[in-house]
C-alpha positions in Angstrom: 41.5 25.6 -52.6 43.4 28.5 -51.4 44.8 29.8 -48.1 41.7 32.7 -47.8 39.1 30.0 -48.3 40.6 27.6 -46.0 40.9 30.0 -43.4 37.2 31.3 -43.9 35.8 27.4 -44.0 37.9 26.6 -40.4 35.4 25.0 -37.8 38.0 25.9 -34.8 36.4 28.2 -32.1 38.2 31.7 -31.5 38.6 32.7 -27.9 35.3 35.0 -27.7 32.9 32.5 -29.4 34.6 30.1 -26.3 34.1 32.4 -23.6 30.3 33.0 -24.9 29.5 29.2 -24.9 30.8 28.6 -21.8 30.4 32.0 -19.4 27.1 30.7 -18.5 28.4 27.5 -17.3 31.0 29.8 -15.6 28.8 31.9 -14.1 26.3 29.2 -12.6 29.0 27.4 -11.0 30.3 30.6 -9.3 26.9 31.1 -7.9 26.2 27.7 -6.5 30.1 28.0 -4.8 29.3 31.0 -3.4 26.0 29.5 -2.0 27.5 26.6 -0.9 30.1 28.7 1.0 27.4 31.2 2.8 25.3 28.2 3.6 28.2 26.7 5.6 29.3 29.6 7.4 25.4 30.5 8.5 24.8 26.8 9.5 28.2 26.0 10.7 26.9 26.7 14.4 24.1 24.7 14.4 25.9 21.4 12.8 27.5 19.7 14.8 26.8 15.7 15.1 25.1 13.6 16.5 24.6 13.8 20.4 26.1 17.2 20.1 24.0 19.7 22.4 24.8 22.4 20.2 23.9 20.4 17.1 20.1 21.4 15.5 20.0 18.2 13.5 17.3 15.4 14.4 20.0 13.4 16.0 21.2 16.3 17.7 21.0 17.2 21.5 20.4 21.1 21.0 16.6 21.1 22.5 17.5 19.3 25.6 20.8 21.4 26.8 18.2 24.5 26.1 15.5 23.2 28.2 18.5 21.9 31.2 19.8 25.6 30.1 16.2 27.7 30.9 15.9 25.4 34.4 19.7 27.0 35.3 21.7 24.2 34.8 25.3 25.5 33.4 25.8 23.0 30.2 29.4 22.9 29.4 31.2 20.9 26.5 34.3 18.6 26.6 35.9 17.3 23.8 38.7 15.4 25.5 40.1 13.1 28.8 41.6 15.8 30.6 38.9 18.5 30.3 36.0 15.4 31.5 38.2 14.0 34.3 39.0 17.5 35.7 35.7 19.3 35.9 34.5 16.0 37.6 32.8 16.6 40.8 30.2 16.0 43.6 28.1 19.2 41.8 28.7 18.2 38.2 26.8 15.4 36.3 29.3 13.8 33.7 27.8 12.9 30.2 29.8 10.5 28.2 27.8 10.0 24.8 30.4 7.2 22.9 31.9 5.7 26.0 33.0 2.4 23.4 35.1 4.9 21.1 37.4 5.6 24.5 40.5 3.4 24.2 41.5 1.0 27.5 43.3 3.1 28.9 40.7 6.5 28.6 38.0 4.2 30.0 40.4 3.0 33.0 41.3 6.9 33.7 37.9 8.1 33.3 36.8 5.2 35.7 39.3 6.4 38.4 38.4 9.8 38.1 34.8 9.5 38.7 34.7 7.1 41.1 36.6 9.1 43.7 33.7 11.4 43.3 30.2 11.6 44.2 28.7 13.3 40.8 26.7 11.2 38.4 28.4 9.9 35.8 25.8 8.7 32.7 27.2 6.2 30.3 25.4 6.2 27.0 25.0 2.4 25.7 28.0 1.1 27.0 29.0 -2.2 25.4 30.5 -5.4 27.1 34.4 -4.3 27.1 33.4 -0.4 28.0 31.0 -1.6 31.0 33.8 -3.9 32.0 36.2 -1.2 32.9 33.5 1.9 33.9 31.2 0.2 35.8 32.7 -3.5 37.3 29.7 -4.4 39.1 27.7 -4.9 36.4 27.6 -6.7 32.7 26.2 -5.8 29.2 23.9 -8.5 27.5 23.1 -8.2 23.6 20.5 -5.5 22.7 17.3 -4.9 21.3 15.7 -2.3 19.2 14.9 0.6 21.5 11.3 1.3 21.4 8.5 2.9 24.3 8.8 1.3 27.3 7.3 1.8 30.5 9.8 2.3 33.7 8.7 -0.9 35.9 11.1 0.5 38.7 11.1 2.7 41.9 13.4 5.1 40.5 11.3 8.5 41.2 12.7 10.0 37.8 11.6 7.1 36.0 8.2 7.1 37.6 7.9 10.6 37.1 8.7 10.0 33.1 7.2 7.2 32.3 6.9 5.1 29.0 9.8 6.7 27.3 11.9 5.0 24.4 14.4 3.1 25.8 16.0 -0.4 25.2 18.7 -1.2 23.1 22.1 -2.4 24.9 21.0 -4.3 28.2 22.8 -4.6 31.4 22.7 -7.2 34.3 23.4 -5.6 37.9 26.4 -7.6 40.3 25.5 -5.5 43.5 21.9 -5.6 45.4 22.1 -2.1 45.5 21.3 -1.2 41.8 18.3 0.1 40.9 16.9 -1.4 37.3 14.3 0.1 35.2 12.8 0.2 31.6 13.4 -4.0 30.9 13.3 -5.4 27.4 13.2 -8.9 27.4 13.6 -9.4 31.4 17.1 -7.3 31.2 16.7 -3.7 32.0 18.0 -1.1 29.7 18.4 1.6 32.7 20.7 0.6 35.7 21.9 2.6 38.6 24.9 1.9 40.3 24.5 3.7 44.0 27.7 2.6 45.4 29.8 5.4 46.2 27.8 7.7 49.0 25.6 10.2 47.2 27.1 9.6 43.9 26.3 6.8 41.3 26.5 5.4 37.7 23.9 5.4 35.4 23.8 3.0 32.1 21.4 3.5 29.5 21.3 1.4 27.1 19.9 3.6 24.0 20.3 7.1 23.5 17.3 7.6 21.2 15.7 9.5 23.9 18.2 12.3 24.0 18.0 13.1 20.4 15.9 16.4 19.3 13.5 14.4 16.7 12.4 12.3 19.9 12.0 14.6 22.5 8.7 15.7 22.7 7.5 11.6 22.3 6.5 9.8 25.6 7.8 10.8 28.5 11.7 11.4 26.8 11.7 15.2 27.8 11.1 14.2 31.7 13.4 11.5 32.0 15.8 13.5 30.1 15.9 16.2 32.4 15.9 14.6 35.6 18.8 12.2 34.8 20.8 15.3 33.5 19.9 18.0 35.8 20.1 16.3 38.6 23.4 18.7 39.4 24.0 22.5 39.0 27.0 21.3 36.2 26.0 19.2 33.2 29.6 18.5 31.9 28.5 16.9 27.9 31.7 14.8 27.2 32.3 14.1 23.3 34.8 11.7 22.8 36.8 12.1 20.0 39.8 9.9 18.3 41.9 13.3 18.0 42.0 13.4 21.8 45.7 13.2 22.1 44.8 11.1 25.3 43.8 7.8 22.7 47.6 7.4 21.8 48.5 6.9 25.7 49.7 3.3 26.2 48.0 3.3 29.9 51.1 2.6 31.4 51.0 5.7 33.6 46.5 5.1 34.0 47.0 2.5 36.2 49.6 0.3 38.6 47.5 -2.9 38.1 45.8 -3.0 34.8 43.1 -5.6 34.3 44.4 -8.8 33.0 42.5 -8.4 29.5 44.8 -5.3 28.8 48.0 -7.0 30.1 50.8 -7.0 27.6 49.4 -5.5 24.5 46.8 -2.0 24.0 43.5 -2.7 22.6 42.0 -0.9 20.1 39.0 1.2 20.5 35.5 -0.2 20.4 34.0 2.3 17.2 30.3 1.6 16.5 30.0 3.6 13.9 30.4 3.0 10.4 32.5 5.4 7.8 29.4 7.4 6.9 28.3 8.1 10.0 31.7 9.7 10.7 31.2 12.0 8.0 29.5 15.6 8.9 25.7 15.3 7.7 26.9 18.6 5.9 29.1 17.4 3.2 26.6 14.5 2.8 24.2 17.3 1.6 27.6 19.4 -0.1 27.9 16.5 -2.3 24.5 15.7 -3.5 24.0 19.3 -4.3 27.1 18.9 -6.1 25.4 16.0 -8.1 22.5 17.3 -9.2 24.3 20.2 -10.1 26.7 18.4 -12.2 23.7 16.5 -13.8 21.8 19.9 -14.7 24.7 21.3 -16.3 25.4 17.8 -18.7 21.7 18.4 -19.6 21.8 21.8 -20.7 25.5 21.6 -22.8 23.8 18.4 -23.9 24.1 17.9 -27.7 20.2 18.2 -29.3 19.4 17.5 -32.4 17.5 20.1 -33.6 16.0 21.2 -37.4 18.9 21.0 -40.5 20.4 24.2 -41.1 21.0 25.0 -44.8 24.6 26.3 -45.1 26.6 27.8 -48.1 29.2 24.6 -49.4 33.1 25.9 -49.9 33.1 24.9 -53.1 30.0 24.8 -55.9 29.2 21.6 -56.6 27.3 20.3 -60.2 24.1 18.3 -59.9 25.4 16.7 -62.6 28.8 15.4 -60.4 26.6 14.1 -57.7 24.5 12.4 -59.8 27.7 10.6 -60.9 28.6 10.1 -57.5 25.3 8.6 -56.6 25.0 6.0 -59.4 28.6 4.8 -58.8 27.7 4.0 -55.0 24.7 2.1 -56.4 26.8 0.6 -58.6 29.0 -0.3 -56.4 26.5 -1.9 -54.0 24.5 -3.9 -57.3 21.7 -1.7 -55.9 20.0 -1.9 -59.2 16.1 -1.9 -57.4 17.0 1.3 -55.7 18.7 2.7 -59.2 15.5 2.1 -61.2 13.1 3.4 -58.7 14.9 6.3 -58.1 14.9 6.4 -62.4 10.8 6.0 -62.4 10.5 7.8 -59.6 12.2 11.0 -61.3 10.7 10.2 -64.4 6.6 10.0 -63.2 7.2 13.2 -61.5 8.1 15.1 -64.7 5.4 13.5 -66.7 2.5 13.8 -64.0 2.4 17.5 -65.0 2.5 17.3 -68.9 -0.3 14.4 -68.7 -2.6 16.7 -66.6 -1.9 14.6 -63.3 -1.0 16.4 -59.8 2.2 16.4 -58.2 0.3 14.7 -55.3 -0.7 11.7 -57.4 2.3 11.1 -59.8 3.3 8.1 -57.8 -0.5 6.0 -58.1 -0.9 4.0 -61.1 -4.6 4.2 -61.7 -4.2 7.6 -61.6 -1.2 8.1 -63.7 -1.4 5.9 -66.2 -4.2 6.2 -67.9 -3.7 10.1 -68.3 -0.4 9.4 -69.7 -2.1 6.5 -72.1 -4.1 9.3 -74.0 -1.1 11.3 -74.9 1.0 8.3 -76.5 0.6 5.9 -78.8 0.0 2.6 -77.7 2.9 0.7 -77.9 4.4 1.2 -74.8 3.9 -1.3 -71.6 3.2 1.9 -69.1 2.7 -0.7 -66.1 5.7 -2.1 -66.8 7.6 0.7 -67.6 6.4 3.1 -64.7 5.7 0.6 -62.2 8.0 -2.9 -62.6 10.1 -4.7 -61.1 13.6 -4.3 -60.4 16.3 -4.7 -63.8 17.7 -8.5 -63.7 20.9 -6.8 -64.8 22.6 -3.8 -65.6 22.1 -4.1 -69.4 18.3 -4.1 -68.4 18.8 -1.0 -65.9 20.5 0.7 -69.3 17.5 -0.2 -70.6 14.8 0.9 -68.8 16.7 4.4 -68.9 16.5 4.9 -72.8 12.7 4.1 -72.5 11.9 6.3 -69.8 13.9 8.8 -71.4 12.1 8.4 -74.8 8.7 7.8 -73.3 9.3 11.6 -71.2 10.1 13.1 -74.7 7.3 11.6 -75.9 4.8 13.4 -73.3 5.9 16.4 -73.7 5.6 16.8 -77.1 2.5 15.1 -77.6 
């Protein structure tokens, strides 16, 4: 074969016939990029966690800092120790959403600084170690699902709210002064410390009632409200572990620190899992991704579709295949397949000389007796036609003479 056919016969793709294949691909990927980028930057106000007043998402706190907001309460976000400790005050309420992912020594600081204030300080579902060190005079028992409750107090905001959905963490009061409201299971999952002049703790066991997809149930949206905008300044602390506060060893917190912290630092109570550390955004970002991903192995998907007849390099004779053919039954002792393939051939050219159509060369009660009246009658045409397999090959040598002599036959008769 020569250079010019070889290079004429080459299956490898040339630089446009790439491009074309895959410019579509290209091109969708481009567009869901650039989708996935203008998304984010049009939504990137509006996601920002969970708890997060300026966050849109069901678990997100956005409806109630509008509504505290439209009544003229000045909402302000804090994102670290120093910024909660230092805008605390007699005229400031103090939000702390994950008081369990403070470290000791955050939750001793924050302790001190509120205390020598009388603002309200509200603790969101404190746990044991967390209640130990920001509210002493009182305990945390194990929770329950947070579900609508009714208030079962005097508290006037709670009466005023009513059924709401509270629950979860529970808390047991050490001073006659608390006031206890919303119990699950004989524990109450509101407490209020008033224990500093006009200024006082509040626990709550679940936060559920702060979160935009629960707002407008039950009485959330009063109780809410009342708790909060109880002050002009509504300070919504955030903790987070990249406040550079969390790597403080607490020596400088506190001249006496509780026994449970002397000697070593503990490590920071986190409640929530991996995934629910990660943005809800790139949760969506990488399913999009997915399904994307699974489209596109769809479309460049190989599908069998209808043969296409193409030209051969080189001319092959019908004659050489045949060759080929019989060698590889040969080969395999396929002498059945051999002779039917011989009959086979063999009824087809006579069905047309004996006055039999194409459609019915392969039926014996059709065939044979039309080819009967054109021969003499010395021939076996059942056998012949229609047999068994050959024994051997002497027999399959055999049967080919006869068929070929029979055919002659036919079409001279």
């Amino acid at each position: 074969m020569t250079a010019a056919t070889t290079s004429a016969t080459s299956t490898a793709a040339t630089p446009h016939q790439v491009w074309t294949r895959t410019r579509g691909l290209l091109l969708a990927l481009l567009i869901l990029v650039v989708a996935g980028i203008a998304l984010a930057a049009a939504r990137s106000g509006d996601q920002h966690g969970r708890l997060d007043p300026r966050s849109a998402d069901p678990q997100g706190s956005r409806a109630v800092a509008e509504l505290l907001k439209a009544r003229g309460i000045s909402v302000t976000v804090a994102t670290t120790l120093d910024e909660a400790t230092n805008a605390a005050g007699p005229d400031t309420t103090l939000l702390v959403t994950r008081p369990n992912l403070l470290t000791p020594s955050q939750q001793h600081r924050l302790h001190d600084a509120t205390s020598a204030t009388e603002g309200r300080t509200l603790l969101l579902a404190p746990g044991a170690p967390a209640v130990t060190r920001l509210a002493p005079r009182a305990s945390a028992q194990p929770g329950r699902p947070a579900s609508p409750l009714p208030p079962s107090c005097d508290l006037p905001a709670a009466r005023s709210a009513g059924t709401a959905d509270m629950g979860g963490i529970r808390y047991t009061a050490h001073t006659s002064s608390a006031i206890a409201c919303y119990p699950n299971d004989g524990l109450p999952s509101l407490l209020v410390l008033t224990d500093r002049g006009n200024g006082d703790t509040v626990l709550l066991g679940s936060p559920d009632f702060l979160h935009n997809e629960r707002l407008d149930r039950e009485g959330n949206a009063s109780l809410a409200l009342q708790l909060l905008g109880s002050r002009p300044h509504l300070l919504w602390y955030l903790p987070s572990l990249a406040d550079p506060s969390a790597t403080d060893d607490g020596s400088s917190s506190s001249g006496n620190p509780s026994d449970d912290d002397s000697g070593r630092q503990e490590e920071p109570e986190v409640e929530s899992s991996f995934l629910g550390l990660i943005p809800s955004g790139w949760l969506w970002g990488t399913l999009q991704l997915t399904v994307a991903a699974v489209l596109a192995a769809i479309w460049r998907a190989r599908r069998l579709g209808p043969l296409v007849t193409e030209r051969l390099p080189v001319a092959v004779h019908a004659s050489e295949s045949s060759e080929g053919r019989a060698r590889l039954y040969r080969k395999a002792n396929a002498r059945d397949r051999a002779a039917e393939s011989l009959r086979s051939s063999a009824r087809s050219r006579i069905a047309p000389f004996a006055g039999v159509h194409t459609h019915d060369a392969h039926t014996p009660h059709v065939l044979l007796p039309a080819v009967s009246t054109r021969i003499n009658q010395g021939h076996d045409l059942g056998t012949l036609l229609f047999g068994q397999a050959p024994a051997n090959d002497a027999d399959l040598v055999l049967l080919a003479e006869q068929l070929d002599a029979l055919e002659r036959e036919v079409r001279t008769s």
